[in-house]
C-alpha positions in Angstrom: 111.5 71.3 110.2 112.3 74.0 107.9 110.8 77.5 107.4 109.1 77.3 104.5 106.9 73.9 106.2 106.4 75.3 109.3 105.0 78.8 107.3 102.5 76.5 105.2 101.1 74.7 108.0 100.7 78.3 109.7 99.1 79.5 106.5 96.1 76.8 106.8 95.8 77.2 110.3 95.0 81.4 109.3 93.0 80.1 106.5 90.6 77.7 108.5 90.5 80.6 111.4 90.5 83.8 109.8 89.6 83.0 106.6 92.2 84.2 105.3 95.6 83.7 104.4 99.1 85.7 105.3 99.8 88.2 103.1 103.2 88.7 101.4 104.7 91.4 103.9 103.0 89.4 106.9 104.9 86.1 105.9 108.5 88.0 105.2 107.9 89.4 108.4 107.7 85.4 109.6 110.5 84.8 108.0 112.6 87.6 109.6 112.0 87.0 112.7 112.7 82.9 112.0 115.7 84.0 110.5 116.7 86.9 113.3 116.5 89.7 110.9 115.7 93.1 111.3 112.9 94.9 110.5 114.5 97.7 108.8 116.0 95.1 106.8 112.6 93.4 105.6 111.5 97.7 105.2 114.9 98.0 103.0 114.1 94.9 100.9 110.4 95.7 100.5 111.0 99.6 99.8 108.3 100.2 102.7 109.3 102.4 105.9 110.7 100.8 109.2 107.2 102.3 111.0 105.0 100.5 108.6 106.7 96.8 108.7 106.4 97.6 112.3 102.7 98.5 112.3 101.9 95.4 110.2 104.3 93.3 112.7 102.6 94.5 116.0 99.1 93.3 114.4 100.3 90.1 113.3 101.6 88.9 116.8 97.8 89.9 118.6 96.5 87.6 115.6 98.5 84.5 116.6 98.7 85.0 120.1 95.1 85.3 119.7 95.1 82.0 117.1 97.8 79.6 118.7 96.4 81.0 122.6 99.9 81.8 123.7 102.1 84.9 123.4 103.9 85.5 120.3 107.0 87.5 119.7 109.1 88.3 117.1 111.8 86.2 119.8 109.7 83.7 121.1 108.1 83.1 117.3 110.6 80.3 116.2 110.1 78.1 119.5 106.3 78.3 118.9 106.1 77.5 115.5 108.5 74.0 116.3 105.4 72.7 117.7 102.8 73.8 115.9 100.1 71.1 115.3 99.2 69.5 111.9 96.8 71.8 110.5 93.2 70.5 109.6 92.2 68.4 106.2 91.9 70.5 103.9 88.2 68.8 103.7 87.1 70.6 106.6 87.7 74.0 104.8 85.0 76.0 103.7 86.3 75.2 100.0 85.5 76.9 97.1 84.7 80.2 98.2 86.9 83.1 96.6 88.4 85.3 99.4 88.7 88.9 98.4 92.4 89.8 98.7 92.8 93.4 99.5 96.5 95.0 100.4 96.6 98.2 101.1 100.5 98.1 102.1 101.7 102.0 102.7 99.0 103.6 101.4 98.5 106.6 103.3 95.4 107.6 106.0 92.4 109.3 104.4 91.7 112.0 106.7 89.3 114.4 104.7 88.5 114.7 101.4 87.0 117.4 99.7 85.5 118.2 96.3 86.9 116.7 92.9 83.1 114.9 92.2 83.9 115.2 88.5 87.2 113.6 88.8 85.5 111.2 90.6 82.8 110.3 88.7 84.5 110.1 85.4 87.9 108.2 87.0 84.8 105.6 88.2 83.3 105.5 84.8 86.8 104.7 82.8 87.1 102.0 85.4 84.0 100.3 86.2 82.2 101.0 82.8 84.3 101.8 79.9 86.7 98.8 81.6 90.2 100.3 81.1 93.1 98.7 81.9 95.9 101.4 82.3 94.4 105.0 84.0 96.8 107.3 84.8 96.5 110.4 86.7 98.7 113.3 86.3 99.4 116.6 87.5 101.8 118.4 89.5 103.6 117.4 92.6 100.9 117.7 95.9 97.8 118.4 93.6 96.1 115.6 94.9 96.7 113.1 92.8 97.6 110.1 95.9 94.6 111.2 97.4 92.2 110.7 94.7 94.0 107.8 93.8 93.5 106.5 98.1 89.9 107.6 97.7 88.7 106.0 94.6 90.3 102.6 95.3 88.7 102.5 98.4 85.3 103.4 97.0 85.9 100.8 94.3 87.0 98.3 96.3 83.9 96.2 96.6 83.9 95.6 92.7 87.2 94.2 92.8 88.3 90.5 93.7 91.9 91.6 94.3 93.0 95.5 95.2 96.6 96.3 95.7 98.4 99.0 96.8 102.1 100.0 96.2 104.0 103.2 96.4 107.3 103.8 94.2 108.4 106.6 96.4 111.6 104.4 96.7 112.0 103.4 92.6 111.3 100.1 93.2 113.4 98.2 90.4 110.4 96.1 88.1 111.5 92.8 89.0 111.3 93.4 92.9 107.9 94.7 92.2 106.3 92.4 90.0 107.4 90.0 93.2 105.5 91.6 95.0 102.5 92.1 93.1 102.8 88.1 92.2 103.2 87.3 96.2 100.1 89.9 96.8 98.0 87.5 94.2 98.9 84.3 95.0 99.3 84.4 98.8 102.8 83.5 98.6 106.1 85.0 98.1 107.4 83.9 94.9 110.7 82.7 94.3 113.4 85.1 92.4 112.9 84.5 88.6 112.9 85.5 85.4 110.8 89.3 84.7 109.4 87.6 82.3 107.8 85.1 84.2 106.9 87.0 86.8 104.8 89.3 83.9 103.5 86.5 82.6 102.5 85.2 86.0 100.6 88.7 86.8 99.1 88.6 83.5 97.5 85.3 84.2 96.7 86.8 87.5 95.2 89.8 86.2 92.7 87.5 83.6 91.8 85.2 86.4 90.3 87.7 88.4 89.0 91.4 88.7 91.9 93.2 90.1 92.4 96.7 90.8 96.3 97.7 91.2 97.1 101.0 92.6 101.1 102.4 91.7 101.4 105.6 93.2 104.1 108.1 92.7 105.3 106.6 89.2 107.5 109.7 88.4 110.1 108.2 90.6 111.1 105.8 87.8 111.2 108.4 85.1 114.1 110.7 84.4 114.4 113.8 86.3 115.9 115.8 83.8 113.5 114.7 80.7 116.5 113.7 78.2 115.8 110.2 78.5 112.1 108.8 79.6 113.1 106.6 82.4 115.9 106.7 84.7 119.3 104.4 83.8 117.8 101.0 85.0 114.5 101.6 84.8 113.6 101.5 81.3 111.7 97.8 81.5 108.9 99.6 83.2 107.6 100.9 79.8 107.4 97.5 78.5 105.6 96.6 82.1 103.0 99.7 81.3 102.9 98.9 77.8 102.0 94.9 78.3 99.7 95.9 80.7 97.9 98.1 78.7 97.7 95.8 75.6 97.0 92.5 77.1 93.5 91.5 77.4 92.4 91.0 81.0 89.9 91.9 83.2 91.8 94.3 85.6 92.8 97.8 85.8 96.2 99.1 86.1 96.0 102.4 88.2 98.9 105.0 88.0 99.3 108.6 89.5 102.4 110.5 88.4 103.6 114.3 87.7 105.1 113.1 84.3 103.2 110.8 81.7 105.1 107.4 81.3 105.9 107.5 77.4 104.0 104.1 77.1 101.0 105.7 78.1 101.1 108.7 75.8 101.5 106.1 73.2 98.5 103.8 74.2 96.2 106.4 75.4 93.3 107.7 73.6 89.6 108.7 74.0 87.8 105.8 73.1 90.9 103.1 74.2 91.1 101.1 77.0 94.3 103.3 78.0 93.8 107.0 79.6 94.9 109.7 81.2 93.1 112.2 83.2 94.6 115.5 84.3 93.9 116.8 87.6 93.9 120.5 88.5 93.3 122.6 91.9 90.2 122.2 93.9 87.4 124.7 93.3 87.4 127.4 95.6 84.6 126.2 97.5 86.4 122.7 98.2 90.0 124.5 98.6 88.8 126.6 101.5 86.9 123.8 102.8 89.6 121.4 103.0 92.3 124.9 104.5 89.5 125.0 107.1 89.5 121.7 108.0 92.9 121.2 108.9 94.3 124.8 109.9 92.0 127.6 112.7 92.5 130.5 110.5 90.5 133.7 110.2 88.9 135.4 107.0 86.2 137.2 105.4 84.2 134.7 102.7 86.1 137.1 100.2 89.1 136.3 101.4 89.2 132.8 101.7 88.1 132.7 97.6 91.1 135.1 97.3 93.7 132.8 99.1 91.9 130.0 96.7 92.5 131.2 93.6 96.1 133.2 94.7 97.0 129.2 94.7 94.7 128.2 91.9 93.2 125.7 94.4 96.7 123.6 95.0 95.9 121.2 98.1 100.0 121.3 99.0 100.1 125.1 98.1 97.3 126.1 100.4 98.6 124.1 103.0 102.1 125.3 103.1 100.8 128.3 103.2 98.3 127.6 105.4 101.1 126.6 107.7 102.9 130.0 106.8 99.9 132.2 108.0 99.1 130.6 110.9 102.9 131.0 112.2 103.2 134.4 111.1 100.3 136.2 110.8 98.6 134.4 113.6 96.1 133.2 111.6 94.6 136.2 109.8 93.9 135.1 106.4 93.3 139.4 105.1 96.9 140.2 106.9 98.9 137.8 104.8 97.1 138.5 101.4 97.7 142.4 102.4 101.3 142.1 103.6 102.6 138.7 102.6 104.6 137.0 100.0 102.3 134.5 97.9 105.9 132.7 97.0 108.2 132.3 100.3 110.0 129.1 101.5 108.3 126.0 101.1 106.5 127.5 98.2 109.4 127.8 96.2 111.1 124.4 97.3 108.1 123.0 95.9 108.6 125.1 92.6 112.0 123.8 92.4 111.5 120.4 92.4 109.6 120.8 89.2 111.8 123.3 87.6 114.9 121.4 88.2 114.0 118.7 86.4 113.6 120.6 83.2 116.2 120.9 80.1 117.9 123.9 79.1 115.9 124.3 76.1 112.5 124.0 78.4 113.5 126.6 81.1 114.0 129.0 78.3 110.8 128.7 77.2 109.4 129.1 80.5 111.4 131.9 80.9 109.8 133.7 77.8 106.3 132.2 79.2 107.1 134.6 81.8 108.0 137.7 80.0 104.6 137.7 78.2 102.6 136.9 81.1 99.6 136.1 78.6 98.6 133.2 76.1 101.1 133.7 73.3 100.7 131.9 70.4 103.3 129.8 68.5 104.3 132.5 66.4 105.3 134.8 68.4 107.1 131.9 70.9 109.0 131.0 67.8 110.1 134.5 66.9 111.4 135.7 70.8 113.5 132.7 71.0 117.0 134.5 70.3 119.0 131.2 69.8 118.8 128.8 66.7 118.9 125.3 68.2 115.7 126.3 70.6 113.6 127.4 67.1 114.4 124.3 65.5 113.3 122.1 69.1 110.5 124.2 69.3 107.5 121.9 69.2 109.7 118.9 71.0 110.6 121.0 73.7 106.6 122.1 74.2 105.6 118.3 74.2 108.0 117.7 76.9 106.8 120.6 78.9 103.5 119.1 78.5 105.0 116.3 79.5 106.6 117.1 82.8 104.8 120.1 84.0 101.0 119.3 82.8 99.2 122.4 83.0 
């Protein structure tokens, strides 16, 4: 008996059980351990961590020892799927009854969340009301962005047939993640075709029923160094955002990134089914709330709004240097705004990963950004710039800043 046999008939025995079936990275996990592979080679092949395929692994043996009433292993699994039993007729299914698919693959834990009810409550109205298909949020690195993104979905997820999850922390190439997205809607893995079928294949998916797809950390596909819009392979992922965005389906596409895909700046508008939200720091309310959940530091009410806005309400800031305080000032908020550095270590690694991906042309402006250290219009911006080239790129390199750094 081969594999893929055995796997169906233990995919109607879940279905008449659990009601419901194996999803995508429960069945390659099957078919590892069938095959003796690893699990850091199903993690490599999936772009998920070792720890999660392991998480998800762990579960899925308590179901089927649970299910087949014997002990299950990722060893003993081959011998006991041999002699699995015929599943039942599909006539003794309770047929015809949608099951709500919900994968939430590496999404990460919710512990708190604090503030952002405006983001909230118009994100939810683009959604559910105005019914876009292609929302992107945007903003700098550790803003908040995954966490709204965590939050929302999971508030929204009773509206929604389908809700999937994926992460392109690893640059996921398109066709390996439309797989996935396919296998996530259909139950199974498909097999490796065309990316054309595979779109196609989501599309239909995405018109059959109300889905709400979650792709967190897009920036990893774009370039880092803003000369080109997507990295060197990656460029079919603006035809992805762009057919998504045009198509006409019931679903919602759901993006978080630092940088704006250029599909989306091209599709988005006010009153269009495509649109982008910017989010900023917490208020100074919800950014002290969410330092005091996490970190036993001491201040005054005055300082705590000071530390706030010294940040400008930056979730990753405040906690870095949340972190910072606590180690060196032993937790007094007043020392460290008296005696400390607002920009030390961590702070300026996470400067640096947005500066470096800048042009030439673009650090020079931020450069003279700096000098004035006030709004300056585009006049005067066009006047301090010393070298020809950078007058003439003037209002290209200011889109692109826009563009990567979106203050």
């Amino acid at each position: 008996m081969t594999f893929e046999e055995t796997l169906a008939r233990l995919i109607d025995c879940c279905t008449v059980a659990q009601q419901k079936s194996l999803s995508p990275l429960e069945q390659r996990i099957l078919q590892a351990a069938w095959h003796q592979e690893s699990y850091a080679t199903v993690a490599q092949q999936l772009y998920l961590t070792e720890g999660h395929v392991k998480d998800v692994a762990a579960d899925l043996w308590k179901m089927l020892s649970q299910l087949l009433t014997v002990k299950v292993t990722k060893r003993s699994l081959r011998g006991i799927l041999e002699q699995l039993p015929p599943a039942p007729s599909a006539a003794l299914r309770d047929g015809g009854v949608a099951q709500v698919c919900v994968d939430w693959a590496d999404a990460p834990h919710l512990a708190t969340f604090c503030g952002r009810q405006s983001e909230r409550q118009t994100l939810t109205q683009w959604i559910m009301d105005d019914r876009c298909r292609l929302v992107s949020v945007l903003g700098l690195g550790g803003i908040g962005k995954t966490t709204v993104a965590r939050h929302l979905s999971q508030r929204l997820q009773p509206h929604f047939e389908v809700v999937i999850w994926r992460s392109l922390l690893n640059a996921a190439p398109l066709i390996d993640l439309l797989q996935s997205l396919v296998g996530a809607l259909s139950g199974t893995l498909p097999p490796v075709i065309s990316l054309e079928t595979l779109l196609l294949e989501l599309l239909k998916g995405l018109k059959q029923r109300r889905c709400l797809i979650v792709l967190d950390n897009v920036e990893t596909v774009l370039s880092e160094t803003n000369e080109q819009p997507y990295r060197q392979g990656y460029a079919d992922y603006d035809g992805f955002f762009r057919r998504i965005g045009e198509a006409d389906h019931q679903s919602c596409l759901f993006l978080t990134s630092r940088a704006k895909p250029p599909a989306v700046a091209r599709l988005e508008g006010p009153t269009r089914s495509t649109r982008s939200y910017l989010l900023t720091g917490l208020d100074p309310a919800s950014a002290c709330e969410s330092v005091q959940a996490g970190f036993p530091l001491q201040a005054s009410e005055a300082d705590w709004r000071m530390l706030a806005e010294l940040y400008q309400g930056h979730p990753l800031a405040l906690e870095l240097a949340a972190k910072h305080i606590d180690a060196v000032f032993l937790g007094d908020v007043g020392a460290f705004l008296k005696l400390g550095k607002p920009v030390f270590g961590d702070i300026q690694t996470l400067l640096d990963e947005h500066f470096k991906r800048l042009t030439v042309a673009e650090r020079s402006v931020l450069y003279w950004f700096a000098v004035f250290r006030r709004s300056v219009s585009l006049g005067e911006l066009h006047q301090a710039l010393l070298i020809a080239s950078e007058k003439e790129q003037l209002s290209t390199v200011l889109q692109g800043l826009k563009r990567q750094l979106p203050l």
